[in-house]
N, C-alpha and C positions, 0 to 999 in steps of 0.2 A: 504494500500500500504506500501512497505517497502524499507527503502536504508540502504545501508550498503557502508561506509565510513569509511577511518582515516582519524581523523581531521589533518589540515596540519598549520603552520603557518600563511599562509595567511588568513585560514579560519576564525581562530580566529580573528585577524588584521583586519578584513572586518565587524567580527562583531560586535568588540568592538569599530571600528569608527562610526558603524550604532548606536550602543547603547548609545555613549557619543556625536551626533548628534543628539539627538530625546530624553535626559533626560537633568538635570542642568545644566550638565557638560557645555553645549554650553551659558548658560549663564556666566559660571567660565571665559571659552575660551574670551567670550566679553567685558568682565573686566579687565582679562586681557593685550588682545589688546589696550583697551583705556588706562589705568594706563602707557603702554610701550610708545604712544604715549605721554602723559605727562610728564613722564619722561626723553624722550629724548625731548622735547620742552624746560625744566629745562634742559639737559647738554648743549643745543645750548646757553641758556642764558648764563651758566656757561664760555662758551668760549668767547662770542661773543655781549653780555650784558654789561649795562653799568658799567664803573667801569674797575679794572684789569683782566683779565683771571683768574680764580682758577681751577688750575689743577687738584688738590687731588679732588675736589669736582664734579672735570669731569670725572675722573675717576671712581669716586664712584658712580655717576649718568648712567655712560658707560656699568658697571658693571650691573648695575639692570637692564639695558633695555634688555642687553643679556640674562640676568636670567630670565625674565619675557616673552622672543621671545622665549625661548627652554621650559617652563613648561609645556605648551599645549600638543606638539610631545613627550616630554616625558610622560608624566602620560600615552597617549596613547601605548607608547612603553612599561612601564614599568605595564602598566596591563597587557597589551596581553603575555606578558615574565609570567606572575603569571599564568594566565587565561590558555594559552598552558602547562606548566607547570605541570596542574591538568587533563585537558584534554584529550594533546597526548600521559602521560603516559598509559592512560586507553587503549590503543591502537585502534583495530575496535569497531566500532558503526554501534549496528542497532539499528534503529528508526521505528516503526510503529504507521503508521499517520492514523488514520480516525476521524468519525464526534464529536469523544468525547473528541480526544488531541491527543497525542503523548505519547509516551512509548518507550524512550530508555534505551538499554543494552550494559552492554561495560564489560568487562574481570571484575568490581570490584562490578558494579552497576549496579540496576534497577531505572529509574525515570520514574513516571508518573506523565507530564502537562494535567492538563484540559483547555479549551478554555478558561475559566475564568480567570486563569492567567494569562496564554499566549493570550491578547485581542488584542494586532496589530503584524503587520507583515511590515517589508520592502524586497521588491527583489530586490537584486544586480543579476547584470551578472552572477554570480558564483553560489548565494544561497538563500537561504529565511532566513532571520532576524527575529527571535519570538521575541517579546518582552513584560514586564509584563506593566499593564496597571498607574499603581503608577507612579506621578509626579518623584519621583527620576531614574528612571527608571532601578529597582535592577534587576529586573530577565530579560535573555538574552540567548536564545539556537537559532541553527542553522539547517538548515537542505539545505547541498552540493546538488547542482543539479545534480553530478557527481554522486550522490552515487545511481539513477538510474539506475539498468538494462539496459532498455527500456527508451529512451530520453523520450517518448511519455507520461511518467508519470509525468514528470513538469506539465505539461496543467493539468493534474488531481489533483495533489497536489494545484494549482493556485486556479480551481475549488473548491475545498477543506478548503481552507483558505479562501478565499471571500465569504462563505457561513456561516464561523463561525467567523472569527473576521476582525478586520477593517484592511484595508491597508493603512499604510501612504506614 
């Protein structure tokens, strides 16, 4: 089967939040969170703790808890800006998907996945999330629901995927 798609911003956006949900990243993300929670527990102290207020110290404490609430949404912003970047230059894609992987073509490239790399899959509303099977979770392509002719070839693509590798 075959689609033929431009990638669009969101496409990327949808897959690089699928890909940094389902690799490290989301342990970064929950370390994160905790250190900003700690941090602002130290600027409460800072105000509000025994002793005088230290200001300079609450701001510097204020400071990091906002840097540490935006790193998350950033990295994901500032991959997908990289990621689109290389992508949507290439302009259309076609993808042909059968039982041995996928093979897409775009204006610069040829890439052939085999199911072995590409071992799981997530579906969003919009698309299918390949993803490679490594704890880091480096490798990451997409394939738009949209980029079907015929709606009727999701369920076949579905079929397809659940045959050869895992859905998470």
């Amino acid at each position: 089967m075959e689609l033929v798609y431009t990638p669009t911003r969101a496409d990327v956006a949808d897959a690089v939040r699928v890909r940094m949900k389902h690799s490290w990243f989301r342990w970064l993300l929950r370390v994160l969170r905790l250190v900003a929670v700690l941090a602002a527990l130290v600027l409460v102290l800072e105000l509000f703790g025994p002793g005088d207020p230290k200001p300079a110290g609450a701001v510097r404490m204020a400071g990091f808890v906002l840097l540490l609430l935006v790193l998350g949404p950033l990295a994901r912003w500032v991959t997908s800006r990289q990621m689109y970047a290389l992508i949507g230059s290439q302009g259309e894609h076609r993808a042909r998907v059968d039982e041995d992987g996928v093979r897409w073509t775009t204006r610069d490239s040829e890439v052939v996945h085999r199911w072995q790399l590409l071992a799981r899959y997530v579906e969003t509303p919009t698309q299918f999330v390949l993803l490679s099977a490594d704890k880091g979770g480096v490798g990451v392509a997409a394939l738009p629901k949209r980029g079907f002719a015929d709606p009727a070839e999701v369920d076949r693509l579905r079929q397809v995927l659940d045959r050869n590798i895992t859905r998470l």
